[in-house]
C-alpha positions in Angstrom: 0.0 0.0 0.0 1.2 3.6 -0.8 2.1 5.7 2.0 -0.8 7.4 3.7 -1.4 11.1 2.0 -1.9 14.0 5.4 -3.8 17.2 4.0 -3.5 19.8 6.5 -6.4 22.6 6.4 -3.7 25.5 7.0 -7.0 28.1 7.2 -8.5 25.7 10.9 -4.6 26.4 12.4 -4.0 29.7 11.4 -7.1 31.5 12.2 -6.7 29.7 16.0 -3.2 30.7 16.6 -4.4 34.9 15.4 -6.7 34.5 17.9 -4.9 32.4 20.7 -1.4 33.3 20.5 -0.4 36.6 22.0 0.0 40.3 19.5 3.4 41.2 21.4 5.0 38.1 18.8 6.4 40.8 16.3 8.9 40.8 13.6 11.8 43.1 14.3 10.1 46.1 12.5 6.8 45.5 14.9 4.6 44.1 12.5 2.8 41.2 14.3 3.9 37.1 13.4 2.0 35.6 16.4 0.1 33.2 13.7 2.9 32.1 11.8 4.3 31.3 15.6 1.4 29.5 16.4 1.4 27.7 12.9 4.8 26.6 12.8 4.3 25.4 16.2 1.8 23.2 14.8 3.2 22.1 11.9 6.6 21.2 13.4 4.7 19.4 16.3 2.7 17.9 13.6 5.9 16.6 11.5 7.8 15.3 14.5 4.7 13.1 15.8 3.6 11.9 12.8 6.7 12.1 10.4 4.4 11.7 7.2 6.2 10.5 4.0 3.8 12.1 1.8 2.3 15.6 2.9 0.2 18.7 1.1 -0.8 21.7 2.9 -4.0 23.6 1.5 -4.3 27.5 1.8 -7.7 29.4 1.4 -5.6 31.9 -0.9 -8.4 35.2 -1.3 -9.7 34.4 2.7 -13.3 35.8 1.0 -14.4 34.8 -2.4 -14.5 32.0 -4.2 -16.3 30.4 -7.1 -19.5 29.6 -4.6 -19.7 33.6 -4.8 -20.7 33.0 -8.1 -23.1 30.6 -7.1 -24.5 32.7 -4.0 -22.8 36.5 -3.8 -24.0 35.8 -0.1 -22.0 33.5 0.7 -19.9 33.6 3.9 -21.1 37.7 3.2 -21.7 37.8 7.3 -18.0 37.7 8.1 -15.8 40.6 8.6 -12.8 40.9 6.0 -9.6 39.0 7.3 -7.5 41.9 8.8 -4.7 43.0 6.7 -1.8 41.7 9.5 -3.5 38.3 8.9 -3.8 38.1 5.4 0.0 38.8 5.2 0.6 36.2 8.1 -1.0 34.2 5.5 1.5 34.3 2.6 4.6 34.1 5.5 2.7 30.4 6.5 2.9 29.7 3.1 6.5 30.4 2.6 7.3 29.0 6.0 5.5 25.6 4.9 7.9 25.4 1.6 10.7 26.1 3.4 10.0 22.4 5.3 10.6 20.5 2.5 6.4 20.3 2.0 3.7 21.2 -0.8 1.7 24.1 -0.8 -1.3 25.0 -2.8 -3.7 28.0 -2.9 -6.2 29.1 -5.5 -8.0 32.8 -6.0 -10.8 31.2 -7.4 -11.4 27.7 -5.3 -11.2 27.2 -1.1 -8.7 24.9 0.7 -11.6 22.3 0.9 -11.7 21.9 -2.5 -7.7 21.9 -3.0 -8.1 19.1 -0.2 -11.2 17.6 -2.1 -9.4 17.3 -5.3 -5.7 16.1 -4.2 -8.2 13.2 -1.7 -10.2 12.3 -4.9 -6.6 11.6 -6.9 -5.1 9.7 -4.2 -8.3 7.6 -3.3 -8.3 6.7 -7.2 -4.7 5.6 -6.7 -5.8 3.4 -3.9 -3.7 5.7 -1.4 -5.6 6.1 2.2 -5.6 10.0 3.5 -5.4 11.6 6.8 -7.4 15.1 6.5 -6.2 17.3 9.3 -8.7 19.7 10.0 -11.8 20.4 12.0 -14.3 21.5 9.7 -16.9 19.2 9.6 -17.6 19.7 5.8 -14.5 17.4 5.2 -16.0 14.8 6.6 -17.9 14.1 3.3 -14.5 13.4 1.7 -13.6 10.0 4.0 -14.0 6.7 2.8 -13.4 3.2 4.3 -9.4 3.6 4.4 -9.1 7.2 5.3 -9.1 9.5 8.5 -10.2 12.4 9.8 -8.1 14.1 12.2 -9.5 16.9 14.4 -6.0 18.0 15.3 -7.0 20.9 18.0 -8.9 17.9 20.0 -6.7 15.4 19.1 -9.1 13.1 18.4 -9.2 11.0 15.0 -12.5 9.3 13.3 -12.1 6.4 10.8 -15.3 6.4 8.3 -17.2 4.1 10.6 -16.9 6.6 13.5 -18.3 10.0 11.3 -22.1 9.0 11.6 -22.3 8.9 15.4 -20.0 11.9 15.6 -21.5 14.3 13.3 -24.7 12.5 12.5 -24.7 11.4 9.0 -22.1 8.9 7.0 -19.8 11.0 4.8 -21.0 10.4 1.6 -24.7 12.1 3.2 -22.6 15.1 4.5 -23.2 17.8 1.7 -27.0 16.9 1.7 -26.9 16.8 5.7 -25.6 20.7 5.5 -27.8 21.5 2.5 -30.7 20.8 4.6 -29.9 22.2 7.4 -27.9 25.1 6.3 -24.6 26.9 8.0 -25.1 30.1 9.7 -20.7 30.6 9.6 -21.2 30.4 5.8 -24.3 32.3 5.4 -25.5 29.1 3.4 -29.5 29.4 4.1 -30.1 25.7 3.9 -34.5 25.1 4.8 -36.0 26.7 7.8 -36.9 24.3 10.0 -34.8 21.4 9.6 -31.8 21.0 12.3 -29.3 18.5 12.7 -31.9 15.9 13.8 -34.4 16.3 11.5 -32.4 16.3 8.6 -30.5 13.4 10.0 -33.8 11.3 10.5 -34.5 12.6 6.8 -31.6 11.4 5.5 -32.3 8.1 7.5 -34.9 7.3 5.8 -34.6 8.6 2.0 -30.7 8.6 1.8 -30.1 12.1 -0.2 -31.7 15.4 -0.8 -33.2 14.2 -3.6 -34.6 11.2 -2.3 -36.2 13.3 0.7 -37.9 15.7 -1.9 -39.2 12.7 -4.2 -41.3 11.6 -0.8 -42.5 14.7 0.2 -45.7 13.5 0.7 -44.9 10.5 3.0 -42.6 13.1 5.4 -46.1 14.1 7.7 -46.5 10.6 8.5 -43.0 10.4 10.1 -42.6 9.9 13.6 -40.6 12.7 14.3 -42.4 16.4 15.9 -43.5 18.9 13.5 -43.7 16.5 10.6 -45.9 18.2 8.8 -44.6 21.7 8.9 -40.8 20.4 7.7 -42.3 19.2 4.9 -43.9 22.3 3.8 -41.0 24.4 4.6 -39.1 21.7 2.3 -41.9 22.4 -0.9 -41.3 26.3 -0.2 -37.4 26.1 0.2 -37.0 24.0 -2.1 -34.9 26.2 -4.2 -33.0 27.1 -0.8 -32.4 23.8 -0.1 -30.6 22.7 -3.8 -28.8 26.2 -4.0 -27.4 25.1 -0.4 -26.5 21.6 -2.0 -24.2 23.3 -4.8 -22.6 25.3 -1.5 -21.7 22.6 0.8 -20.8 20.2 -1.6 -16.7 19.8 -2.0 -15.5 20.2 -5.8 -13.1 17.1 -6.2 -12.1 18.4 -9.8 -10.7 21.5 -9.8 -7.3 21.6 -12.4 -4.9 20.4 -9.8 -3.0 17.3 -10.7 0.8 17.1 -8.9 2.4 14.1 -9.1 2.5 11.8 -6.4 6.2 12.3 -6.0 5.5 16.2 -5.6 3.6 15.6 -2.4 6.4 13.6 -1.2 7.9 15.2 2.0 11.0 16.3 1.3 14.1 17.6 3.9 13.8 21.1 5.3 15.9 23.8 3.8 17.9 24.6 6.8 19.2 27.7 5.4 15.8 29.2 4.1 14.2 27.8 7.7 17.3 30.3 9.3 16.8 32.9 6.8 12.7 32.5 7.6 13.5 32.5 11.4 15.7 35.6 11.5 13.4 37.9 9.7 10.6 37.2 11.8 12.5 37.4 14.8 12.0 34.0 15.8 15.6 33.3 17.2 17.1 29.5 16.7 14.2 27.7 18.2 12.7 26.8 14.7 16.3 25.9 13.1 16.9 24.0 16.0 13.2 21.8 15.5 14.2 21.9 11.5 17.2 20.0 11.9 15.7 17.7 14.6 13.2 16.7 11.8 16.1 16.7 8.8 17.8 14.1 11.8 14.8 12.2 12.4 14.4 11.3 8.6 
């Protein structure tokens, strides 16, 4: 068997160490690097536990637009623009990530899911099991029998067998699961009415969105409360609900196609890691876990 494939979901680790790790981690001109700290952290923990042979790192590259906006202009409207101090932290994560030896890929146009959707689509063809390291649920939907999914910040891993108790639905039900119930975080409106139970029971019992709107009329006799009013919320939003589907769903074909041997992990550059370290003012402690790592190999 191939080597198992870790996509990391740079976006989850970034955004937490911004928030979590303290402003006073500055550059020596002041300008703040407390989530590239907090990042590298991560990913050097990440590469000493796991010490992955085959590794690609995804980057939500605009931070708020994508091709969904085409789709929906709404979408994911409700959050405030990424401040400018983190959107450059962004492109330094990026550089620090080549600089260990790993692959990197953004896109203006498609999100870090989809970059993950499409690099787990080509590996699961080519019969190589993935690790997704995230903890967005949406990613769920991309796990099948031989894969994981690794809520790194809880340290807690789900084979495919573990996703439906977790989150409610198996993967391959996810992108229906959110349609119906929509995603306030992503402004995705989904069908008033329907939470996680009721469009889990749904699901239950007519497998995808279109097999819950093709028995519409058998939804009232359900044993489940308000029946009756879900399913007329589901004839009026029904547009809501298949605009939602076209949101949540993961595009596994976007035109990215490396070669297996360009996600293979490759040494650190020690003296970009140094050259990395010193401009952020970062002193020796992430040379000195870079050539730990380039040891360990």
């Amino acid at each position: 068997m191939p080597p198992v494939l870790y996509l990391v979901d740079a976006s989850v680790f970034i955004f937490r160490a911004y928030f979590s790790v303290p402003l006073e981690f500055t550059d020596p001109e002041g300008n703040p690097v407390n989530a590239v700290h907090g990042f590298a952290r991560f990913l050097s923990d990440l590469l000493d536990r796991e010490s992955p042979g085959h590794i690609a790192v995804a980057f939500d590259e605009s931070l708020e637009q994508s091709y969904r906006n085409e789709i929906y202009p709404a979408y994911k409207a409700n959050r405030e623009p990424a401040p400018p101090e983190l959107k450059r932290q962004f492109a330094l994560c990026r550089e620090l990530v080549r600089s260990f030896g790993i692959a990197e890929f953004g896109s203006s146009r498609y999100e870090a899911d989809d970059i993950i959707g499409t690099l787990a689509a080509q590996a699961q063809r080519e019969g190589q099991a993935v690790t997704i390291v995230s903890r967005d649920k949406d990613l769920t939907q991309l796990v099948t029998a031989p894969d994981t999914y690794w809520d790194a910040v809880a340290d807690v891993r789900y084979g495919y067998k573990d996703i439906e108790e977790r989150f409610g639905v198996v993967p391959e039900r996810m992108a229906d699961f959110l349609a119906l119930m929509g995603d306030a975080v992503d402004n995705i409106p989904g069908v008033p009415g329907v939470g996680r139970k009721t469009a889990a029971t749904l699901l239950k019992h007519y497998t995808t969105l279109d097999g819950v709107y093709e028995n519409l009329d058998a939804i009232p006799k359900l044993k489940f409360r308000n029946a009756a009013f879900v399913a007329q919320s589901l004839r009026e939003y029904r547009d809501s609900a298949y605009l939602s589907r076209r949101l949540t769903g993961i595009a596994c074909d976007m035109p990215l196609s490396p070669a297996r041997d360009e996600l293979r992990r490759r040494a650190p550059d020690l003296a970009a890691v140094d050259a990395f370290a010193e401009a952020q003012g970062f002193g020796r402690t992430l040379g000195v876990r870079a050539r730990r790592l380039t040891d360990a190999r």
